[in-house]
N, C-alpha and C positions, 0 to 999 in steps of 0.2 A: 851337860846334856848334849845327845848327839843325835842327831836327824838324817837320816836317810830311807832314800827313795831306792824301791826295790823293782828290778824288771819284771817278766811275763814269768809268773809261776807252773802255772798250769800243770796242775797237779803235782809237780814235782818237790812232794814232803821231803826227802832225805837231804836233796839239796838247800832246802831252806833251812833245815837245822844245822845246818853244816855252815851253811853262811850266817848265820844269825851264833854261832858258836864265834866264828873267826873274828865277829864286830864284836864281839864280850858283851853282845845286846842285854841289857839292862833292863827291863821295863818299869823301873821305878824312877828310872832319869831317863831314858833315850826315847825317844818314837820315829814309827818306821811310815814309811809315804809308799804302797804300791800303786803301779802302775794299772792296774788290772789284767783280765787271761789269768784269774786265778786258780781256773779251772780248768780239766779236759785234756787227754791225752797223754799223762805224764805218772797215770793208776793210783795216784791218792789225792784224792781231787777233794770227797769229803773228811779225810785226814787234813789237809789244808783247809778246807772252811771253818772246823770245827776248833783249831788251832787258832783262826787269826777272830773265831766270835771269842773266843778264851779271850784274846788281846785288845779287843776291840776300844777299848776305853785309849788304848796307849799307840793306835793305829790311827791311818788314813788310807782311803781304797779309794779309787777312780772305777768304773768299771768300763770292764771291757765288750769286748764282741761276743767273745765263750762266753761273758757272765749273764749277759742279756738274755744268749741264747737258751743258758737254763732257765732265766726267770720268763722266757714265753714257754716253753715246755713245758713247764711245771703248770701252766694254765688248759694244759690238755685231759683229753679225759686216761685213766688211768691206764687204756688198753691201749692208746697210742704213747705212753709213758713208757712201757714195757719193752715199746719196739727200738728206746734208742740203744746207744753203747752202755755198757756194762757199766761204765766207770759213770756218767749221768744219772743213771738207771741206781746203782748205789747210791747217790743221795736225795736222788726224790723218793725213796719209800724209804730213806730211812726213818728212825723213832724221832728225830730232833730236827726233819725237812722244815716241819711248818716256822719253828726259830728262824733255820739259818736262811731261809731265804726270805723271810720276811726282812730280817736284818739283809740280807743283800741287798733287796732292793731299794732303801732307805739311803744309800750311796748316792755318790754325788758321778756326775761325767767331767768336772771340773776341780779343784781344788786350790787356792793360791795364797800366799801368805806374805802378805805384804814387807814384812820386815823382813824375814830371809831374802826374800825378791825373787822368790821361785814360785811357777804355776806350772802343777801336775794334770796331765789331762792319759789317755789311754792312746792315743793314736797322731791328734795332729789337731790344728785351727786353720780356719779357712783362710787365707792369703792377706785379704780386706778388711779380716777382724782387728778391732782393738781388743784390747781384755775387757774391756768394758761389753763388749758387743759381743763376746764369746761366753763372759759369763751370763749373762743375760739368755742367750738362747742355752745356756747350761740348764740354766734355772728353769725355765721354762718348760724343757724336757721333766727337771729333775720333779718339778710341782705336777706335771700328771703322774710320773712313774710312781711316788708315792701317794697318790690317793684312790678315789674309791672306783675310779675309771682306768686303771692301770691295764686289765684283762683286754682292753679295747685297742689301747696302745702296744701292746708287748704282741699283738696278733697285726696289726699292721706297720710294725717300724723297719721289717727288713724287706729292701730291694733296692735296684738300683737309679729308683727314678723318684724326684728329681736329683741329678747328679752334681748339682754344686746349690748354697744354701744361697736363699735371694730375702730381702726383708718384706717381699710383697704376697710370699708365702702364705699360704692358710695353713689352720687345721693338719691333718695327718699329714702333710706333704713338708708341712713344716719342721715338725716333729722326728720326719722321715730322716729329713736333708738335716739336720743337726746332728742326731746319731749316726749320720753314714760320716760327717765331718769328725767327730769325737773318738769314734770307735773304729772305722774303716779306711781311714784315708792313708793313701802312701802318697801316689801322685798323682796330680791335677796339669791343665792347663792353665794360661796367662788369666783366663777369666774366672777359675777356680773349681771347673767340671772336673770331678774324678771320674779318673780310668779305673775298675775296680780290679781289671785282668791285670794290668802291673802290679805285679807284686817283689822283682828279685832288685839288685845292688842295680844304683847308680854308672850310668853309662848302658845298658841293655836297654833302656824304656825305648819307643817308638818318638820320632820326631816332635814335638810341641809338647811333649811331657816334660814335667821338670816334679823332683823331689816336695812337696808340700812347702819346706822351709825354704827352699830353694826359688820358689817363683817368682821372673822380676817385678817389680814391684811393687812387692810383698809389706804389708803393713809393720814397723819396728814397733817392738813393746817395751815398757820399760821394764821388764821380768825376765828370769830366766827361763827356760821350759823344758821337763824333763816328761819323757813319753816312752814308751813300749812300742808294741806292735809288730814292729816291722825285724824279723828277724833274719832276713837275708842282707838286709844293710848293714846288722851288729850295730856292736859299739861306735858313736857317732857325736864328736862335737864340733861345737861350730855354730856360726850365728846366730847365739844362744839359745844355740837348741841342745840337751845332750840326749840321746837315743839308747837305752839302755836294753835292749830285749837281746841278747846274745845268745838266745837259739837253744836255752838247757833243754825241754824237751825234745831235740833234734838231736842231740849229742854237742850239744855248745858248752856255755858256762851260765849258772843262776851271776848277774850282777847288781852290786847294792852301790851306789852313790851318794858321798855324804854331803851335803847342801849348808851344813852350816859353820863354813868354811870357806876363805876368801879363793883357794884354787879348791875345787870340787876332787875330792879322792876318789878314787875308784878301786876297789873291792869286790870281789870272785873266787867263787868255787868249782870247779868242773862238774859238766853232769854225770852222773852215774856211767859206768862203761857198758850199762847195754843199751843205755841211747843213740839212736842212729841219727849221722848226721845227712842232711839232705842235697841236695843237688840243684843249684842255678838254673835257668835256663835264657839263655841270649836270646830276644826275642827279634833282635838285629840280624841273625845269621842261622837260628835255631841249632844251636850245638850246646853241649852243657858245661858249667864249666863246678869249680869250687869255689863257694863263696868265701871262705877262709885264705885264697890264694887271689883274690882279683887286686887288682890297683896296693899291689904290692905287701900285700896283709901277710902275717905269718901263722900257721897255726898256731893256739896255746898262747898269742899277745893279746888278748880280752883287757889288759891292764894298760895300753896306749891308744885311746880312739883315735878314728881317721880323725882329720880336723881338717875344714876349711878353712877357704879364703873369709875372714871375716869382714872385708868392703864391697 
């Protein structure tokens, strides 16, 4: 049996078949870990959900930011349903809506499996967290999201206040501050406030920002952690973090990561060629640069993450 964890989909059906063709995926022995962003942007977004409910006995999903955001939309009334994008818009009226997002929202924001020693989340853990103290507010989110008060939550959990999670939190603010850590976060400061406007690679952030995994001292965990999100960083290992969202709906690569395995393989397919890829922006000097060319990266090497200093 073979496990791996798969980056940000987001709509993008052809290259998931294409990557799940190259791993000779199995679903009577193997199971797959995404990261979540399984949706939006990438124009078969319900061609992907309807694929991984098919899988779902032989999957694992984290969800992401796009995923939430369809499960608060889908709580509008029908004629503000209408007005999102097209590709949204196709699966909340579709015939099989009320399934797959009922089954979406039953997803976890955490995942971890003790004896591989890997823990899948969508974006990041706060600095100060143990696993212990990250699942814990996982759950906690994860126990309103599924019950019968979920409409209350999915209508106040996005903004950007408050901006780092404290245990003296209430109520929505709590709720708030855990999914903006899970689903949102790139960087933060030393006391765990995310900046929500940084978004591009390593080295452009503004002064007292640093990387999520990057902040000094940052809580060690005894797991390893595989996350998405952040697609202008790419491919990323290093102080057991590996960062797999390599940007396919921007014109990058879908990448799958296999976990159960003493060196982690990495495995990629390019995205479709009419994906376009995107543009950096230096928030240090405001020029733009490639994110595929910075700190020495090459185009088309998706298969060598940067790697840190691991002390």
């Amino acid at each position: 049996m073979a496990v791996y964890a798969i980056g940000d989909v987001q709509g993008c059906y052809p290259e998931l078949q294409r990557l799940l063709d190259k791993l000779s995926f199995d679903p009577a022995a193997d199971r797959l870990w995404f990261c979540g962003d399984l949706i939006n942007r990438g124009g078969q977004s319900l061609d992907v959900l309807r694929f991984l409910h098919d899988l779902r006995d032989h999957i694992v999903i984290t969800l992401g930011n796009h995923d939430l955001s369809l499960l608060a939309i889908a709580q509008r009334k029908r004629d503000a349903q209408r007005r999102v994008n097209p590709e949204l818009r196709e699966i909340l009226f579709a015939d099989d809506a009320p399934v797959l997002l009922e089954w979406l929202r039953q997803q976890p924001l955490l995942h971890s499996d003790k004896d591989l020693g890997w823990t899948m989340v969508h974006a990041g853990l706060a600095p100060r967290w143990s696993l212990r103290q990250a699942k814990r507010a996982a759950h906690e989110v994860e126990r309103e999201l599924r019950g019968d008060k979920h409409p209350r939550l999915l209508a106040k959990m996005f903004g950007n206040t408050p901006a780092s999670w404290s245990p003296k939190l209430r109520s929505e603010e709590r709720m708030r501050a855990a999914i903006n850590v899970f689903t949102r976060m790139r960087y933060c400061d030393v006391r765990g406030r995310i900046d929500f406007n940084a978004k591009d690679i390593p080295g452009t952030q503004k002064p007292g920002l640093y990387p999520w995994f990057e902040v000094p001292g940052m809580r060690r965990r005894d797991t390893r952690i595989v996350c998405g999100h952040w697609s202008a960083l790419g491919l990323f290992a290093g102080l057991g973090v590996y960062a797999i969202d390599t940007g396919c709906v921007w014109g990058g690569k879908l990448t799958a990561l296999r976990l159960d395995c003493e060196e982690p393989q990495i495995i990629s397919v390019p995205a479709e060629a009419s994906r376009s890829r995107p543009v950096v922006r230096d928030e240090r000097n405001g020029k733009n640069k490639d994110p595929k060319r910075e700190k020495g990266k090459k185009p088309d090497k998706a298969e060598k993450p940067e790697k840190r200093d691991q002390h």
